[in-house]
C-alpha angles and dihedrals in degrees: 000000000000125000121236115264090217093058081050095060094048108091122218110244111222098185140039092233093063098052121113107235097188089065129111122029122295108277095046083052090050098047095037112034081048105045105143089050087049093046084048093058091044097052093039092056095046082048093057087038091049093049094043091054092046087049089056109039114100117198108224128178098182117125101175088085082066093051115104095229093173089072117097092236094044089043090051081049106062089023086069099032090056114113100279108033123120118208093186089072153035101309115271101183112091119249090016089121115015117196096252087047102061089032086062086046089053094061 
């Protein structure tokens, strides 16, 4: 396999001195002949990123916005857990046991 002659002709530069500033188009000068000011607006804009994500995370540890509460256990459930409902005896909270319900149980 035979090297490139154009990658032959291109001379590896040593030291930064002897660099030649005024290569490459205009955006590669920009970004590279300017690095630290280009590091300084990286970091600057993952710092306000990073503060505006912080700002606007909530920590919630409320699982009842997972629960399906359009299921029927999951509907009996809140329905007698709710405040005023008494599990020792016959239920007390409306729609707790429906007819149909207890007459499923029976069978």
């Amino acid at each position: 396999m035979t090297a490139r002659p154009d990658l032959d002709a291109m001379p590896v530069v040593s030291s930064l001195g002897d660099f030649d500033h005024r290569s490459g188009m205009l955006l590669e000068r920009s970004i590279f002949n300017h690095r630290r000011v280009v590091m300084g607006l990286v970091a600057a804009a993952s710092a306000v990123l990073a503060i505006f994500a912080v700002t606007k995370s909530v920590l919630n540890a409320d699982f009842e916005r997972m629960i399906p509460t359009h299921h029927p256990y999951i509907r009996n459930y809140l329905a007698s857990t709710a405040p005023g409902c008494d599990r020792s005896g016959p239920p007390a909270c409306a729609g707790t046991r429906s007819p149909r319900r207890v007459s499923a149980v029976a069978r």
